[in-house]
N, C-alpha and C positions, 0 to 999 in steps of 0.2 A: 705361337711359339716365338720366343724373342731370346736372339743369342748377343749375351754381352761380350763388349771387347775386353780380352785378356790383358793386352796392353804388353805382348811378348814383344813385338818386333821382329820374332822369328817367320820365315817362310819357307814352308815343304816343298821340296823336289815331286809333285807327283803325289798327293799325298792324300790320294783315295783309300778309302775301306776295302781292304780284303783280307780273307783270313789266312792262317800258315798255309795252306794250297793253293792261293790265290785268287781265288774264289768270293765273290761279293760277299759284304756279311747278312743279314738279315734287314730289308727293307725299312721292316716298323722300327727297329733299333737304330736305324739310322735317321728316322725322322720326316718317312715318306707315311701319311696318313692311311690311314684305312677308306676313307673313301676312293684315296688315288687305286689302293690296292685292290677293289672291286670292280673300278673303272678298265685297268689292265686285264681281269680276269674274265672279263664280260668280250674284250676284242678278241680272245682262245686264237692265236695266230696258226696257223693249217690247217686248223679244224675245217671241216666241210661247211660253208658258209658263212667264212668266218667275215668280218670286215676290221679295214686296217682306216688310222685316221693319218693325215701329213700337214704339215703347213709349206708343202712343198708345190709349185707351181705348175701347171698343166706338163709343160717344158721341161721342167727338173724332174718331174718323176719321172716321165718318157724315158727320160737320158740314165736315171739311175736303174731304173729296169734293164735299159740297154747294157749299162756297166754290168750285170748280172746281179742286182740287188734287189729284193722285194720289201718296201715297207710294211713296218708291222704294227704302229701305231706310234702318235703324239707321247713324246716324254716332256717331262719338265722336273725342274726342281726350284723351290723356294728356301730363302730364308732372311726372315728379318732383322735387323740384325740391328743393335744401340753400338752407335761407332764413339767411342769415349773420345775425351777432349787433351790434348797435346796441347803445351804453348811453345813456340820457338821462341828465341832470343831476336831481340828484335834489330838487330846489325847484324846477325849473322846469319850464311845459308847453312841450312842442315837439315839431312832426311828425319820428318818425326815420324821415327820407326814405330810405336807404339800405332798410329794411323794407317803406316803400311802393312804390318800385321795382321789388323782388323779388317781390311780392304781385301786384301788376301786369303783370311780364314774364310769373312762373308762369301768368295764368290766358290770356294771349295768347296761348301758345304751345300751351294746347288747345284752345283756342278757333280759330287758325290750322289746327291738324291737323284738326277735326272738319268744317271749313270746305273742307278738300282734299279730303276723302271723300264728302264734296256734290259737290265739285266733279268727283271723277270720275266720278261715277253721270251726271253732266248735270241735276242739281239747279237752281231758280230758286229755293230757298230751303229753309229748314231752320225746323219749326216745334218747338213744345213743348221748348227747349233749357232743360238742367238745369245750373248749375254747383255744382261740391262741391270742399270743400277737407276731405282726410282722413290727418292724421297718422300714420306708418306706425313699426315696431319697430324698422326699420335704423338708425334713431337721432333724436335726442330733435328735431333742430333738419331733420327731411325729412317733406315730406307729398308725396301724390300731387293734380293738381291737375284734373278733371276736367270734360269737359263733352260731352253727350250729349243727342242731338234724334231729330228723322225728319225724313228730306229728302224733298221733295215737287217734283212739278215741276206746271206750269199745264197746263190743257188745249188754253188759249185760245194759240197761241205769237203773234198778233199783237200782245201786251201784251211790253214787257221790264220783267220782275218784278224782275229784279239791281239791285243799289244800283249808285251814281255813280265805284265803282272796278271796276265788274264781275264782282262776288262773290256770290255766292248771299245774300237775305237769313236773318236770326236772329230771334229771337222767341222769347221767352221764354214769349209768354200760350198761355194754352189752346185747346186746340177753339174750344168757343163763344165765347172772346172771339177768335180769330182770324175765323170767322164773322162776327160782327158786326162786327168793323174792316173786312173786305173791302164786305161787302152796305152798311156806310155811303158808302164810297167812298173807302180809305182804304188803303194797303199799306203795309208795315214794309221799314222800310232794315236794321236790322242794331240786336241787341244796343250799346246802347251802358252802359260802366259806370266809375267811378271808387275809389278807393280811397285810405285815408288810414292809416295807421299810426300812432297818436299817445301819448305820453308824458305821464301825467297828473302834477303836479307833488303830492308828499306836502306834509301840509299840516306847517306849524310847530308847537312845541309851544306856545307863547304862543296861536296862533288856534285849534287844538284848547279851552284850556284856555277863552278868552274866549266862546266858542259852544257849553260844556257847559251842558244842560239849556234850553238856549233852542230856541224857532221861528225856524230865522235863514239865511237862504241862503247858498250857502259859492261866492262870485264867481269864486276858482280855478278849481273845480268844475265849473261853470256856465260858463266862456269856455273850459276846454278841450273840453267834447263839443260846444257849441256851434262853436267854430272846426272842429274834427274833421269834421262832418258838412261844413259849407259848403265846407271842400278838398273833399271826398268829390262833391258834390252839382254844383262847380263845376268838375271831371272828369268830368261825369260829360255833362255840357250842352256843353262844349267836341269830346265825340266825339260828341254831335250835329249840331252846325253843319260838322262835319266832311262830314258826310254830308248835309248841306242839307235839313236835317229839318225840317219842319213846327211838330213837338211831339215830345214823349215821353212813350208812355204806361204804364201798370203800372208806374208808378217804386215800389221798395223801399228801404226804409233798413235795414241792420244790421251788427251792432256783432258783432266773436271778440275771446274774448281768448286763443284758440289757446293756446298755448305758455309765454307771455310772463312771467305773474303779474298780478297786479288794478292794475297802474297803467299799463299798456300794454297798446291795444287797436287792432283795425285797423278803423277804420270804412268800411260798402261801400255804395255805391248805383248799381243796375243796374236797367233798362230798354228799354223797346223803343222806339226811334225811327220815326218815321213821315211819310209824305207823304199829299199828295192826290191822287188819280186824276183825279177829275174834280172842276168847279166848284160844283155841286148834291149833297150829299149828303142822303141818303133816311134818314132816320133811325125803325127800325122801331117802333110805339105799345105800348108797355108792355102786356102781356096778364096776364091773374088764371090761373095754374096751382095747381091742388089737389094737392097730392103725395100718393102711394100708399105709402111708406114707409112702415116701420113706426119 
């Protein structure tokens, strides 16, 4: 399956498959294969004997058990996706929206599939999610775009764990920091992330030549990664309020220059949004551990 770029420029707040009750739509319709869908159906999660798969660590599931979670099986989502071709001008910086778009749709639309594969197990949320963006041979301008968790569901069902669309939540943090966000009093809405594709402006040969051998800051330079990040950062808080988040925590910042060449690069910042459970949070007292490591 190969999805081409539209070349809108636009980017969804949030903007998974569900239908008017909220509710995932149909897996195969959204592009999650029939094999996945027998591989889901064969882990029957409660069933008597069932088995759950994770990519989650000796240590991280312990911990996510202890948070009161039981994994219920390996999600993932794909999608290939042909990222069409933008030229910037070449003195000048400016986001090519058209690239940020595409960068965008691609990682929704695994993020959507890995989200339906929670969602048929009867997932309340998806932790330790990975996304990767990885170039492939079929040709120069196609990567595969992926993302991959363990879906876990509560023990407790009197809590509804689902964000405010009814989706399973995302979570990027680990084990132990998911642990510790629960025991504080604290639950995750969903993955939220933004992204910017941006076109660094080459400098002139006049300001080349006038800032040879000097300590001198180069202001082009400097306002386009700076503008870069802040699109990035303020997509990135817009699919928060989406979700009527609290905060956002584990926020990352980073920068590909994928494909492109050194004057075009997509700037991305992803995180996990968060609410609060309850009005009192317990916050546990820093302990002195000795490590055994060698």
């Amino acid at each position: 399956m190969t999805e081409r770029s539209e070349g809108t420029g636009k980017h969804s707040t949030v903007g998974h498959e569900a239908d008017e009750g909220g509710h995932m739509t149909d897996p195969i319709s959204q592009g999650v294969p029939a094999d996945a869908m027998a591989r889901l159906a064969e882990l029957r999660p409660g069933a008597p004997g069932s088995l759950f798969t994770s990519d989650l660590s000796v240590n991280e599931f312990l911990l996510v058990r202890e948070a009161g979670f039981r994994p219920l099986g390996l999600v993932l989502g794909s999608s290939i996706y042909h990222v069409g071709i933008q030229v910037g001008r070449w003195s000048k910086n400016m986001e090519l929206d058209q690239l940020s778009g595409a960068m965008y749709h691609a990682r929704e639309l695994a993020m959507t599939r890995m989200e339906a594969e929670a969602d048929q197990l009867g997932a309340d949320g998806i932790v330790g999610v990975r996304l990767r963006v990885e170039f492939r041979d079929f040709g120069s301008d196609i990567a595969e775009f992926i993302a991959i968790g363990t879906a876990v569901k509560a023990d407790d069902t009197s809590q509804n764990w689902r964000n405010n669309k009814n989706q399973p939540f995302t979570s990027d943090l680990n084990g132990q920091d998911f642990w510790t966000l629960i025991q504080a009093g604290y639950a995750p809405l969903g993955m939220v992330m933004g992204t910017c594709v941006y076109h660094v402006a080459h400098r002139r040969l006049g300001s080349v030549l006038g800032s040879m051998g000097q300590n001198v800051e180069i202001p082009e330079f400097t306002q386009a990664l700076y503008d870069a990040r802040e699109l990035a950062m303020s997509r990135m808080q817009a699919e928060g309020q989406a979700l009527h988040a609290e905060g956002v925590v584990g926020v990352y910042l980073d920068q590909f220059h994928h494909q492109w060449g050194g004057h075009t690069m997509e700037f991305f910042a992803i995180g996990t949004a968060v609410r609060p459970l309850r009005a009192d949070h317990v916050i546990a007292k820093p302990q002195m551990v000795l490590g055994l490591d060698r």
